[in-house]
Backbone as JSON, one array per atom type, in Angstrom:
{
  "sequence": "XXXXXXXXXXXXXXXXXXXXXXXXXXXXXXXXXXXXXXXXXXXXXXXXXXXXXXXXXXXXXXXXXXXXXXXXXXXXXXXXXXXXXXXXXXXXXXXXXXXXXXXXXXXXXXXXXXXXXXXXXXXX",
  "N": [[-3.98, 136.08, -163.27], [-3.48, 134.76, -160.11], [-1.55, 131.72, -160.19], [-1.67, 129.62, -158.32], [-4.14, 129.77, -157.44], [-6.19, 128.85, -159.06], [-6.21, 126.22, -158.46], [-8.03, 126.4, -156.21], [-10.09, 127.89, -157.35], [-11.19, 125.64, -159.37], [-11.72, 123.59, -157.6], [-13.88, 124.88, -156.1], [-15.94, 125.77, -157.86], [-16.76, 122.96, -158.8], [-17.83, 121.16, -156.49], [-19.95, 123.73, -156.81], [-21.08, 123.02, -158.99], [-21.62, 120.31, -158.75], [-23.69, 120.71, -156.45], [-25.75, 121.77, -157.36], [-26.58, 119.49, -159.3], [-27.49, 117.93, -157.61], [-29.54, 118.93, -156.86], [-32.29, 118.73, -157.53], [-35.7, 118.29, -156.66], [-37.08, 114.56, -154.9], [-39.53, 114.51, -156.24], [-41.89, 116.54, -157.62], [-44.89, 119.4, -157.44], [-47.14, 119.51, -160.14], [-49.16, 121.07, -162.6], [-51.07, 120.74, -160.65], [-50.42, 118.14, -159.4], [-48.77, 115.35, -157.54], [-45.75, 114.89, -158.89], [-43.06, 112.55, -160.69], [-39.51, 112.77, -161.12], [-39.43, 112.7, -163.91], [-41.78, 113.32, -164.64], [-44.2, 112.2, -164.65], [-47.35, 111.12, -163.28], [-47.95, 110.88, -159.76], [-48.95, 107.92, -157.28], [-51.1, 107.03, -154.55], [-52.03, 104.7, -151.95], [-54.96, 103.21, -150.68], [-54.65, 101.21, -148.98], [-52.51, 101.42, -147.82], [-50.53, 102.69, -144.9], [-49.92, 105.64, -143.3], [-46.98, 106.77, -142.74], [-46.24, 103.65, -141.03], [-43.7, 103.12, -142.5], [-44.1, 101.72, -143.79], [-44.91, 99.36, -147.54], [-47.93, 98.23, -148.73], [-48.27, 97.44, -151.36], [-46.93, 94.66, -153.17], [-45.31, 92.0, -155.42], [-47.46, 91.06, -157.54], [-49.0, 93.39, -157.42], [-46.99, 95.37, -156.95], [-45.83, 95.2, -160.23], [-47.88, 96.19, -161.63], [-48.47, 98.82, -160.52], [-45.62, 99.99, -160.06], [-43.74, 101.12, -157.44], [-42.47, 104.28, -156.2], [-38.77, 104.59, -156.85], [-36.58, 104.96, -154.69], [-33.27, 106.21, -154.14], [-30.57, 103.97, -152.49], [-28.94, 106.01, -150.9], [-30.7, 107.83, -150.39], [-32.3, 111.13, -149.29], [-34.75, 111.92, -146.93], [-36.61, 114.92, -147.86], [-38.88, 117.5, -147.17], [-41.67, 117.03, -147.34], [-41.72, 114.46, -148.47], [-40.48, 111.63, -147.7], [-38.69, 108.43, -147.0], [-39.38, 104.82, -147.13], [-38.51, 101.18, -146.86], [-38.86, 98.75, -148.46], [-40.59, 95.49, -148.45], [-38.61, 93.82, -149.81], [-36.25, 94.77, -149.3], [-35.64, 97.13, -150.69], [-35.48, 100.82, -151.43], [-38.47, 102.88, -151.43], [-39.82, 106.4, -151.69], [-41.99, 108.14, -149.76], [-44.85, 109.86, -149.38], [-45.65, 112.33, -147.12], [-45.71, 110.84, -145.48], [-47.07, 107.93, -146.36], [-46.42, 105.93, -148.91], [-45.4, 105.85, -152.38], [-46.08, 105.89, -155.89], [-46.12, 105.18, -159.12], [-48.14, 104.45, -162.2], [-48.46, 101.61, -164.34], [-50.08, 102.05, -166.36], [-50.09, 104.21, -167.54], [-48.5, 106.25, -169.69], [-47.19, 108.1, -170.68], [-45.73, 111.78, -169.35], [-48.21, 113.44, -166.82], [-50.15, 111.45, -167.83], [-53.33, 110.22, -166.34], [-54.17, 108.24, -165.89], [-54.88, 106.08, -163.34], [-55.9, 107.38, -161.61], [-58.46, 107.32, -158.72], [-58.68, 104.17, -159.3], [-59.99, 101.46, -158.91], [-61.35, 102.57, -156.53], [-59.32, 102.96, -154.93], [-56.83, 103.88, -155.28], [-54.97, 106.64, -156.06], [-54.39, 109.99, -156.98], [-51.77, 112.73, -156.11], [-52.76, 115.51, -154.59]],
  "CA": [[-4.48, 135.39, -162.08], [-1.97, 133.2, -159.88], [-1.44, 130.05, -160.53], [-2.03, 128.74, -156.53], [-5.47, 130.57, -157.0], [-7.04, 128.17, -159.84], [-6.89, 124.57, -158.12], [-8.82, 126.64, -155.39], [-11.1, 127.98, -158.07], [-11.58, 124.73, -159.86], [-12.66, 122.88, -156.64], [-14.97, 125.37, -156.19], [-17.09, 125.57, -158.94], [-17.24, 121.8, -158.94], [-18.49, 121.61, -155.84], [-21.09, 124.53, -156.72], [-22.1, 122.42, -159.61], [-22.18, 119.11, -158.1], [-24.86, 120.62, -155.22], [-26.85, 122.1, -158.42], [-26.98, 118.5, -159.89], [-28.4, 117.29, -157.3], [-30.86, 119.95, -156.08], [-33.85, 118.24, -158.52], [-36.37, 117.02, -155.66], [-37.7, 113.01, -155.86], [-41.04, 114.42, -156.56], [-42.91, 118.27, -157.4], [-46.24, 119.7, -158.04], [-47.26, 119.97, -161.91], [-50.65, 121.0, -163.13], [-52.26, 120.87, -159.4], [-50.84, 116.83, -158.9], [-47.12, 115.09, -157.35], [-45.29, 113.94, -160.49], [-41.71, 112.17, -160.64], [-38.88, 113.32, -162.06], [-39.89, 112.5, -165.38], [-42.86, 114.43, -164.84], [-45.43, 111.03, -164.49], [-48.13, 111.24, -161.68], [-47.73, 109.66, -158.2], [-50.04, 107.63, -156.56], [-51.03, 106.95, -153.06], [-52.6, 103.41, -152.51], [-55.24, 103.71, -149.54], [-54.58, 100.19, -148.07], [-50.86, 101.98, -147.11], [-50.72, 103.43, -143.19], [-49.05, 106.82, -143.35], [-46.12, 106.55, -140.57], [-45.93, 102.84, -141.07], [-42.4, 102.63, -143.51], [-44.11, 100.38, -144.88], [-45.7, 99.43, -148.14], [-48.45, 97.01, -148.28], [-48.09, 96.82, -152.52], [-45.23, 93.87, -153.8], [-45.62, 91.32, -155.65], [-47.98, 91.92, -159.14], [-49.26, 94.34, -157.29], [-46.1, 96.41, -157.83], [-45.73, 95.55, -161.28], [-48.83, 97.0, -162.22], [-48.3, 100.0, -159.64], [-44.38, 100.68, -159.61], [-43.02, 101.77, -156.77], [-41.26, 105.34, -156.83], [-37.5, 104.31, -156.28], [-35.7, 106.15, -154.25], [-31.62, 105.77, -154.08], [-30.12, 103.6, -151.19], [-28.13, 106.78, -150.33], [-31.48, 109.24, -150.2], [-32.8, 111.65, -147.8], [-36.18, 113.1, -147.15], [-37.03, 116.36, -148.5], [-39.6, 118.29, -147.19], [-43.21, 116.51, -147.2], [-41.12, 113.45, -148.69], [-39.63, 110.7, -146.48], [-38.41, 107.14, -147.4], [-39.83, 103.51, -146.54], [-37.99, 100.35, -146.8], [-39.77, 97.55, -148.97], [-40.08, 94.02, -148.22], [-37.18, 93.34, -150.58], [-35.24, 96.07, -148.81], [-35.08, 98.23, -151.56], [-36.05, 102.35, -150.67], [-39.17, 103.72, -151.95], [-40.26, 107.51, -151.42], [-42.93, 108.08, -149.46], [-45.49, 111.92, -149.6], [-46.33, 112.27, -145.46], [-46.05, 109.35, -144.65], [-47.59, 106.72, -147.4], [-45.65, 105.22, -150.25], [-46.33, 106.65, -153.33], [-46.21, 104.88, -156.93], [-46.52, 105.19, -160.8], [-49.29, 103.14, -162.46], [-47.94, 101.25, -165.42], [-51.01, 101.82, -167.75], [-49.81, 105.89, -167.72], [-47.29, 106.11, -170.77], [-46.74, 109.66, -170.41], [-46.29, 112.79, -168.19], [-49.7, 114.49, -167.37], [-51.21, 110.86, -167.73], [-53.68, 110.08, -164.9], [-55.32, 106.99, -165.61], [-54.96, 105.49, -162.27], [-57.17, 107.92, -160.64], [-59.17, 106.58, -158.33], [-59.08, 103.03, -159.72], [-60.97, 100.42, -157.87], [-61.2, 103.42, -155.31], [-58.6, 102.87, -153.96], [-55.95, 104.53, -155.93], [-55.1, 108.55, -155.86], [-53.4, 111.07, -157.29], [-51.35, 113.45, -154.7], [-53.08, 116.69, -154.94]],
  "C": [[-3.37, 134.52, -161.5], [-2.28, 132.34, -159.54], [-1.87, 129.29, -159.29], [-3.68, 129.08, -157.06], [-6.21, 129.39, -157.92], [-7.3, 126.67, -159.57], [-8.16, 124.94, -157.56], [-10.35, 126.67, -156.21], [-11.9, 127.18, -158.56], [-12.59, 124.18, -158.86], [-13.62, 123.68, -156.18], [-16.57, 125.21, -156.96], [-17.2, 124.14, -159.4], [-18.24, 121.44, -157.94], [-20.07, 122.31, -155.84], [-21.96, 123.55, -158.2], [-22.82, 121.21, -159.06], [-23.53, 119.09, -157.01], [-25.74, 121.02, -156.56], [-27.11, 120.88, -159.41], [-27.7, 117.75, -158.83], [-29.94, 117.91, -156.38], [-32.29, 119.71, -156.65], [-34.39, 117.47, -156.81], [-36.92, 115.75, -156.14], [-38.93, 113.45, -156.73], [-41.77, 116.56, -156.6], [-43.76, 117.88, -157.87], [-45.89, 120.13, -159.43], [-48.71, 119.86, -162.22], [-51.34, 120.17, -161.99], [-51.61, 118.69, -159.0], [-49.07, 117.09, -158.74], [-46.75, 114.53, -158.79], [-43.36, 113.87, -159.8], [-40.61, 113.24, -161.08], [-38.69, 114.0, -163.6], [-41.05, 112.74, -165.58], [-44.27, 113.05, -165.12], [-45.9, 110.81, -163.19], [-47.8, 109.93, -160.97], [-48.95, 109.34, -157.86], [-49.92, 107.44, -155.21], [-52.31, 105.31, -152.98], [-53.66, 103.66, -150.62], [-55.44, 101.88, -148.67], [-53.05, 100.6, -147.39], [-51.66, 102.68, -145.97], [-49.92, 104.45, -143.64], [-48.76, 106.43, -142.03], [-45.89, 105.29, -140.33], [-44.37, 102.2, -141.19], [-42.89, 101.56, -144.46], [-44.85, 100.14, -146.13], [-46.74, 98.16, -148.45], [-48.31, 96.5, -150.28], [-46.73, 96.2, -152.65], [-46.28, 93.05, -154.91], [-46.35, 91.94, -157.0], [-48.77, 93.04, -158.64], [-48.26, 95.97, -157.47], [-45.74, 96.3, -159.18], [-46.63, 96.39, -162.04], [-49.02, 98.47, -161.55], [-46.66, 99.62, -159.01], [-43.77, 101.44, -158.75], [-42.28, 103.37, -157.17], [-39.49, 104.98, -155.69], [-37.22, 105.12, -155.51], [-33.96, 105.22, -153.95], [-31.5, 105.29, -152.27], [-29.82, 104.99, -150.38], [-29.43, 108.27, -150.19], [-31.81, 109.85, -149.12], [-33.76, 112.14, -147.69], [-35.64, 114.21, -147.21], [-38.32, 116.97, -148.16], [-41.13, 117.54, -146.67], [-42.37, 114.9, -147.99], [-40.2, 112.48, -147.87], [-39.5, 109.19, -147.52], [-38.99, 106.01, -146.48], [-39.0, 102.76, -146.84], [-39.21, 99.25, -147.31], [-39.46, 96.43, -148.28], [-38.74, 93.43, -148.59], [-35.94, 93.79, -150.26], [-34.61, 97.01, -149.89], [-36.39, 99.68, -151.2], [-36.88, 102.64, -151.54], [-39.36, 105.33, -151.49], [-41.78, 107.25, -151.24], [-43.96, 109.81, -149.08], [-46.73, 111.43, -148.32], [-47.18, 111.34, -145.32], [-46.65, 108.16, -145.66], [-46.84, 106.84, -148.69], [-46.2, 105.47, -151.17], [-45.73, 105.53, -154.51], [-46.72, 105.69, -158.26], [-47.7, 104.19, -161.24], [-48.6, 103.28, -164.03], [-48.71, 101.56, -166.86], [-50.89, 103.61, -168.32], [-48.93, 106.01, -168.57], [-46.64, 107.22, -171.39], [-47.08, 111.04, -169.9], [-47.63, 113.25, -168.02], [-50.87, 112.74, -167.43], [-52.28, 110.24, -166.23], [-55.14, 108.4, -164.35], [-55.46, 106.27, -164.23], [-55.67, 106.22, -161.51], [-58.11, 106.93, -160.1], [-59.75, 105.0, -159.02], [-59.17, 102.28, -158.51], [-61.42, 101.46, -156.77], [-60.91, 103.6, -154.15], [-56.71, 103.48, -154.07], [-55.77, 106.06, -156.12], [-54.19, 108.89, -155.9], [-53.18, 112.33, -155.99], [-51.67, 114.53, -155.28], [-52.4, 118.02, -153.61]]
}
């Protein structure tokens, strides 16, 4: 192979990996609900406006319902868009309303926050 040909090559296949590291979306379907990354259901809080940006949980209301982060540098994806918190840090938001973990869930698949107070909901 000549020697000119393998920087080319290299930067290639970095490149082709680097877009395949980041091709994971914030959020898929698993067993009929949205789940994170880490495969722990999303919620949807129904005092949020879809189309707002905004989220109406802070405060102990996000500690006990966690925000789903999203990176300063993110971009919507599909049925996924970003809000801007009070604090100015980016959540992900599923058309249009801010979505969330519930802290009392302690692993994937868990769904205790269903409809709590009924006002809480899993993204189906």
């Amino acid at each position: 192979m000549n020697t000119r040909l393998l920087p080319t090559l290299a930067l290639s296949l970095a490149a082709v990996f680097a877009t395949l590291a980041h091709a994971e979306p914030a959020a898929k379907m698993a067993g009929g609900m949205l789940v994170n990354t880490s495969g722990m259901t999303l919620y949807t809080f129904d005092k949020d406006v879809a189309g707002s940006g905004k989220s109406t949980c802070n405060g102990p209301c996000a500690t006990l319902w966690p925000p789903a982060a999203a990176a300063a540098d993110a971009k919507p994806e599909g049925d996924l868009s970003i809000v801007t918190r009070d604090d100015g840090t980016k959540q992900w938001a599923y058309k249009g309303k801010p979505v969330y973990t519930y802290a009392s869930d302690k692993k994937p698949g868990d769904v205790t926050g269903d409809n709590f107070k009924d006002v809480w909901h899993i993204i189906k």
